[in-house]
C-alpha positions in Angstrom: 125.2 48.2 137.0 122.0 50.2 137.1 118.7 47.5 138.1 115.6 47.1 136.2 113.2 49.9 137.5 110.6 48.2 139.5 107.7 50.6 139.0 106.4 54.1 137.4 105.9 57.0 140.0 102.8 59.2 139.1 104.0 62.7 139.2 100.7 64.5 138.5 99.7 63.3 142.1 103.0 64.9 143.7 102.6 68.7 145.0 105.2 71.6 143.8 107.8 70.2 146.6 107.9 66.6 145.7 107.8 67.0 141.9 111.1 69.5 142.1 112.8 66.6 144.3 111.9 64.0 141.9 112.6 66.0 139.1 116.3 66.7 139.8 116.6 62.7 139.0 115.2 63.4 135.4 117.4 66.5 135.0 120.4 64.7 135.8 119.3 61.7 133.6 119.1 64.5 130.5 122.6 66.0 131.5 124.2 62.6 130.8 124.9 62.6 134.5 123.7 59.1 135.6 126.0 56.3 135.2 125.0 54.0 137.4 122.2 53.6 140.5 121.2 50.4 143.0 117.5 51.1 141.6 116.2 54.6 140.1 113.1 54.3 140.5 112.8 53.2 144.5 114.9 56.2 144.6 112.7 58.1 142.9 109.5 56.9 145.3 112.4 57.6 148.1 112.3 61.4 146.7 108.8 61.6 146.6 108.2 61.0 150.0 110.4 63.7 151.4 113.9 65.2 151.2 116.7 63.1 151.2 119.8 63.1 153.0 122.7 62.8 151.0 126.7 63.0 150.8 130.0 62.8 148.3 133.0 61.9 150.2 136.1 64.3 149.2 139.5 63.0 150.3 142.5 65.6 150.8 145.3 63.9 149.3 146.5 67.1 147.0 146.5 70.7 148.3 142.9 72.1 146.4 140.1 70.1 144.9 140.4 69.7 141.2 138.3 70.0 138.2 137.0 66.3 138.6 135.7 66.8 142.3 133.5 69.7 140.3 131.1 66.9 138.9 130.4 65.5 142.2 130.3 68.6 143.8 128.2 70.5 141.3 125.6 67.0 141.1 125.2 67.3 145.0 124.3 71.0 145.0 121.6 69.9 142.0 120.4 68.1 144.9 120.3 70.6 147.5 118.5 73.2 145.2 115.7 70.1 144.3 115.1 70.5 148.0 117.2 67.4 149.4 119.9 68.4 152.3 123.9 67.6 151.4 126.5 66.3 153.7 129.6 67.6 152.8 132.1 65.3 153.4 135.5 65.8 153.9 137.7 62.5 154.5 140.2 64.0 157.7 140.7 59.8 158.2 140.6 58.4 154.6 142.8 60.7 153.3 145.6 60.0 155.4 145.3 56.6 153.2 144.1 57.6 149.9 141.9 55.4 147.8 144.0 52.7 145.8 145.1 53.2 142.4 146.1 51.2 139.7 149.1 52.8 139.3 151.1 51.7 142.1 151.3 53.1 146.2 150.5 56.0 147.3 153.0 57.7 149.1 151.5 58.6 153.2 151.0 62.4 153.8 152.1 63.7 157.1 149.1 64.1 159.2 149.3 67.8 159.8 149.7 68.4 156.0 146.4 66.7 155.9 144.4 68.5 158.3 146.2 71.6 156.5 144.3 70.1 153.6 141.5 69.1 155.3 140.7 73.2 156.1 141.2 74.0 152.3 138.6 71.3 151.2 136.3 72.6 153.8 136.2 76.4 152.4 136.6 75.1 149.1 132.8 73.0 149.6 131.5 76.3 151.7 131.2 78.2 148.1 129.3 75.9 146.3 126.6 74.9 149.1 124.0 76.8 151.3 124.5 76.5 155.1 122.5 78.8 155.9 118.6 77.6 154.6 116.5 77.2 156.9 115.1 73.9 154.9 117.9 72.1 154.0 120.8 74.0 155.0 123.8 71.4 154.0 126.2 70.2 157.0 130.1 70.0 157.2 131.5 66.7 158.5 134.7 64.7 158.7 135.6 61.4 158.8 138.0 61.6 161.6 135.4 62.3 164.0 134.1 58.8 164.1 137.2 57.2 163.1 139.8 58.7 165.7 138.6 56.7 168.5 137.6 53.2 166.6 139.4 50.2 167.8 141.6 47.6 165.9 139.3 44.9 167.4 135.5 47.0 166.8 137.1 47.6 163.6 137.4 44.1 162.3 134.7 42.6 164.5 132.0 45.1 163.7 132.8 45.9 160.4 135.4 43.5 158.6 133.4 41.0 159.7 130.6 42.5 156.6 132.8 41.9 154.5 134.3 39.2 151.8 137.5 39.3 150.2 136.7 37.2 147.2 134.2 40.8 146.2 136.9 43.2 147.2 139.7 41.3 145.1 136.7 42.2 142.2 137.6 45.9 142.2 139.3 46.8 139.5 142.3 48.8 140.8 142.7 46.0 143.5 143.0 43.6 140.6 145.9 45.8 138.6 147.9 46.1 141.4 147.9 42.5 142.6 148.9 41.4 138.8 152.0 44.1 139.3 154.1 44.6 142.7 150.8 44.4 145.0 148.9 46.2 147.3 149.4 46.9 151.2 146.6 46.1 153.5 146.4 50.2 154.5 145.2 50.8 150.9 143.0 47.5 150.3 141.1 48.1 153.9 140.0 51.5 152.0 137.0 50.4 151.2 135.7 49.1 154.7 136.6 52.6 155.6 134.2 54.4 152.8 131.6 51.7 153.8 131.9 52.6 157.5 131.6 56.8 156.2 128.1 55.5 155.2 127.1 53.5 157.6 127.8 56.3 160.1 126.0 59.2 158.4 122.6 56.7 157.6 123.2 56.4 161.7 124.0 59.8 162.5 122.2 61.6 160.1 119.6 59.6 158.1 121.6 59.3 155.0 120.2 57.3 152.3 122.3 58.1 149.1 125.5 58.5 148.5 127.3 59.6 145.1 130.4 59.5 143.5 132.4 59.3 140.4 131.7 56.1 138.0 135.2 54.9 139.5 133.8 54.4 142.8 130.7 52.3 142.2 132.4 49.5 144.7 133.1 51.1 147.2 130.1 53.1 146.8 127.5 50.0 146.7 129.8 47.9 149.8 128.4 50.7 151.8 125.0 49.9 150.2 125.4 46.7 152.0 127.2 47.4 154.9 124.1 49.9 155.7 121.7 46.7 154.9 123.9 44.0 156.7 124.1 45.8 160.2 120.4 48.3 160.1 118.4 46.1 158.0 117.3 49.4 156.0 117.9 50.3 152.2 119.9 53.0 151.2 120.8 54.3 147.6 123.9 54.9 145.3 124.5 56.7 142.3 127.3 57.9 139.9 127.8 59.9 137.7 130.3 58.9 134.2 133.3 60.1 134.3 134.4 62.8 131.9 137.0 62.3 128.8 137.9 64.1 125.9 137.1 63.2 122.5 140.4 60.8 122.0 139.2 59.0 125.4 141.8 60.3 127.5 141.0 62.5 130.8 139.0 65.4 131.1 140.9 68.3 133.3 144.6 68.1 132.4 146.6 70.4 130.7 149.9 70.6 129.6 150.8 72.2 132.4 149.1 69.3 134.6 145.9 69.5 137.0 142.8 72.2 136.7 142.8 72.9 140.4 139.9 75.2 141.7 142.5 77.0 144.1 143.5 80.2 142.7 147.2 79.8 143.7 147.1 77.0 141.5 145.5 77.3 138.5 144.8 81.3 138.2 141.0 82.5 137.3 142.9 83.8 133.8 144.1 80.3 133.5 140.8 78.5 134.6 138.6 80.8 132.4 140.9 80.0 129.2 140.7 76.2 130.0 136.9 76.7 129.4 137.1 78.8 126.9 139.3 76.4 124.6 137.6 73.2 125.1 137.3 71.4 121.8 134.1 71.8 120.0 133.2 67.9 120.3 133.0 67.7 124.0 131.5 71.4 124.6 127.9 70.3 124.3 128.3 67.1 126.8 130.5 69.8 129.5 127.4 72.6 129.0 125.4 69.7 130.3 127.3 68.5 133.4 128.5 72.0 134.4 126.0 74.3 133.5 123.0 75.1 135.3 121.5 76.9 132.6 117.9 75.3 132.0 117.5 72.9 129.0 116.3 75.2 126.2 119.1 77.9 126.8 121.8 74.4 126.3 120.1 73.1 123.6 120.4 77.1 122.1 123.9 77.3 123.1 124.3 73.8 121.2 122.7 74.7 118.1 124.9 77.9 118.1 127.5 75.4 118.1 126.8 73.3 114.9 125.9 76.2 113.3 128.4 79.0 113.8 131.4 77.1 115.6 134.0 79.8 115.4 132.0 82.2 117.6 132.3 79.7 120.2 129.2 80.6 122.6 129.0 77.6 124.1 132.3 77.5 125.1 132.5 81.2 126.2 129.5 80.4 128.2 131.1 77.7 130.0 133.9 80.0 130.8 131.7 82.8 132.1 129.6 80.7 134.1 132.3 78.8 136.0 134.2 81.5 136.6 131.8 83.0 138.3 130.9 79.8 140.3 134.7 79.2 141.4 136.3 83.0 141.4 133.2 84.8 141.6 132.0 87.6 139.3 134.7 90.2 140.0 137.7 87.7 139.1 135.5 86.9 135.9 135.7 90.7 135.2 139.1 91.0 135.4 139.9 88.0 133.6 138.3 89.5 130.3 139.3 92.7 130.7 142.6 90.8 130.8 141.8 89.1 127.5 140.7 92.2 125.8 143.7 94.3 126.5 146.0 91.5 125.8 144.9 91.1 122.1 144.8 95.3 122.0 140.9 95.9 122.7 142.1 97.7 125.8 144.3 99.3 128.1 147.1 96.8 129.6 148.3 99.5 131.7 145.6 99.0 133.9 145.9 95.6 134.6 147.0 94.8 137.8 149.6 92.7 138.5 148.3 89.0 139.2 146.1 89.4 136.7 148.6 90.5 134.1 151.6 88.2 135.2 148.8 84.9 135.1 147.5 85.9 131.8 150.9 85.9 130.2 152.2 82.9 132.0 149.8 81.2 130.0 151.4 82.3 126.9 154.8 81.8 125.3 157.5 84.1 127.4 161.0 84.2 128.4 162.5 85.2 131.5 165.5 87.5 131.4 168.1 88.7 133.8 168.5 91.9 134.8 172.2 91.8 133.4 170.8 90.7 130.5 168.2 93.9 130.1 170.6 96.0 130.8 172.7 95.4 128.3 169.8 96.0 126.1 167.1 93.2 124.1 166.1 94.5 120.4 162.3 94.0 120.3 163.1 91.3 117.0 165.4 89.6 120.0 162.2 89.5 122.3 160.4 88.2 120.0 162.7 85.4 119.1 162.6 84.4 122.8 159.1 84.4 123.3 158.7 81.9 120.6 156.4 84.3 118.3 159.0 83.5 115.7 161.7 81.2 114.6 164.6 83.8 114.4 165.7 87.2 114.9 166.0 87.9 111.1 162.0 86.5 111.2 161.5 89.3 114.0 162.7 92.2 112.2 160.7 91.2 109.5 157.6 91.3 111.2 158.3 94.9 112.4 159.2 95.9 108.8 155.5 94.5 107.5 153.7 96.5 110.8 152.9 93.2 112.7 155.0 93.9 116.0 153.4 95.4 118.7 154.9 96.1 122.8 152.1 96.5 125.0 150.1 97.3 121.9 152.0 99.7 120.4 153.3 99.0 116.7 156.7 99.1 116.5 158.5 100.3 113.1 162.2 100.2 113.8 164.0 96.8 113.3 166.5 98.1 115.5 164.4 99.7 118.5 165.3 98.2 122.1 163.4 97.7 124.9 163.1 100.4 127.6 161.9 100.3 131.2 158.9 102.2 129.9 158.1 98.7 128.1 158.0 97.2 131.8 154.7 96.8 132.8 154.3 96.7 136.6 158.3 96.9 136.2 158.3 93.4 135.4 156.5 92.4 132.5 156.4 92.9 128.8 153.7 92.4 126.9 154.9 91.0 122.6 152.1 90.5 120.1 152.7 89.4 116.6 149.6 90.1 114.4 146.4 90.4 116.1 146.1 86.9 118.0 149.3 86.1 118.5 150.5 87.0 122.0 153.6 86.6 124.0 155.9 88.2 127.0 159.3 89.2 128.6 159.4 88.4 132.2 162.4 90.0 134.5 163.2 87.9 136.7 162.7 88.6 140.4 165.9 90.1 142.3 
């Protein structure tokens, strides 16, 4: 729980430097991005004086960070362009465990699958941060390094030892899983390994804050202590809340499951569209956390919003932005040419393959043999399977009234079959019903 502020900081007697390190506090505080902190204004003071050091701890236990890591990630580089200096963490050692969850075990990865993971996270953070500035240039570290060599007996003697039980059993997960079929020591000694993660960077390093996802405030603020019980010095913590839609559940999940920022995972198409789509109640609060657009062009964008919705700047915004941010400029490019030609606003033909085989596995399709093709599929037949309507008979009535299109051609015969001119990149075939209503054919692969 965020303490009482113990004093006012006078900003008028900061300089330029000072005020832009302090400031980033404030910022985040408008953004809705401060859920809790050990004491915000000795941090502040701690600002002031000069540039913190600071990390977020990222553990590989999946293949590519997801959309949730982009919060933490995003808030640190806030940071570094105030002027303070990131450590980007990547946990080699505490993602062979995995933090616990209420859910139940977590199954062990193999260790070389996690230090296959590990290298992904690594180039994954080397987009968002600068390495390079000669100021505060942010620095890559791992876990492992300072946890390969610990012993069973340092281990519990000079850090166990910190520690109480009774405070751990507090933690919320901990606490599910002990009412249900339990926990094993490997997960509930996760937090002593976080704490250590701390302790070792404020050694190392000089690092005084740490942040981190609402969900981690314990094992955040153990490290707190741990720092305190063993150097006697004070350190900070803050979070940031985590992010739901409007019905409460989780931010980031699809239908299709995780938003992952890995291309081979969730394709720039699909990414920009997840933006793009966002419901209109939660678009001003995501402008806020994700965009780094200054205040007066968000508060534009969310008047835009209340006042003509279905143009859906905001939203479009937040697409373009972070698509740039995690594909880069170029994919964003492609992605709405993509868009454009798909709904008949340009030419699909020269789409190129990834782009145009992502963008449509996002919509409705069916995959056909090539026995199947070539014996021949009426366009009304296509249509059926694509799902752009409920029957064939539906399908030939949607030619007859002009509303069928193949690769954005308007088809007039209820009877016309589709050629391999339809194949697009001789695999694809691009349906539309109407003018928003898109779908495909998809030959499957030999």
């Amino acid at each position: 729980m965020t303490q009482e502020t113990t004093s006012a900081l006078d900003l008028s007697s900061l300089d330029d430097d000072a005020r832009a390190r302090v400031a980033v506090l404030d910022d985040l505080a408008w953004r809705g991005l401060i859920a809790d902190s050990t004491d915000l204004d000795a941090l502040r003071a701690a600002a002031a004086e000069g540039p913190l050091t600071l990390y977020c701890g990222f553990d590989p236990t999946a293949p590519s960070m997801h959309m949730g890591n982009l919060v933490q990630i995003l808030t640190v580089r806030r940071f570094q362009l105030a002027g303070h200096r990131p450590l980007a963490l990547v946990g080699g050692a505490t993602g062979l465990i995995g933090d616990p969850k209420e859910s139940g075990e977590r199954v062990l990865n193999p260790k070389e699958l996690v230090e296959q993971w590990v290298a992904t996270f690594r180039a994954q953070l080397e987009r968002f941060y600068d390495f390079e500035s000669p100021d505060n240039a942010a620095v890559m570290v791992n876990n492992y390094d300072w946890t390969q060599g610990l012993s069973t007996l340092e281990f519990l003697r000079d850090v166990g030892k910190h520690f109480s039980v009774n405070r751990m059993l507090d933690r919320e997960a901990v606490a599910a899983r002990l009412a249900g079929a339990g926990i094993s020591y490997t997960e509930f000694s996760y937090q002593l390994l976080q704490s250590y993660d701390y302790l070792q960077l404020h050694q190392q390093f000089g690092c005084s804050l740490q942040t981190g996802g609402s969900d981690q405030w314990g094992n955040i603020v153990a490290g707190v202590d741990l720092v305190r019980r063993v150097t006697g010095d004070r350190v900070h913590a803050l979070t940031t809340p985590l992010v739901t839609k409007s019905d409460g559940s989780k931010f980031g999940k699809t239908e299709s499951g995780t938003v992952w920022l890995d291309a081979s995972l969730t394709s720039p198409y699909a990414w920009y569209q997840f933006w793009l789509n966002v419901e209109d109640a939660i678009a001003p609060q995501l402008l806020r956390i994700f965009s780094f657009r200054d205040h007066a062009e968000i508060e534009a964008l969310e008047a835009s919003l209340h006042e003509r919705p279905q143009a859906r700047d905001a939203q479009r915004a937040l697409a373009q932005e972070l698509t740039d941010l995690v594909h880069g400029a170029d994919e964003r490019a492609n992605v709405e040419a993509a868009a454009s030609a798909l709904f008949g606003q340009g030419d699909v033909g020269e789409l190129d393959l990834a782009t145009l085989g992502a963008a449509l596995a996002e919509a409705p399709h069916a995959v056909v043999t090539a026995g199947e093709w070539a014996q021949g599929i009426t366009v009304a037949d296509a249509l059926t399977r694509a799902g752009l309507v409920a029957s064939k008979g539906a399908g030939r009535r949607t030619i007859a009234e002009g509303g069928a299109y193949v690769s954005n051609v308007r088809v007039t015969d209820e009877t016309a079959v589709l050629g391999d001119s339809d194949l697009l990149h001789g695999r694809w075939v691009l349906l539309r019903r109407g003018r928003r209503h898109i779908g495909g054919i998809a030959l499957e692969a030999p």
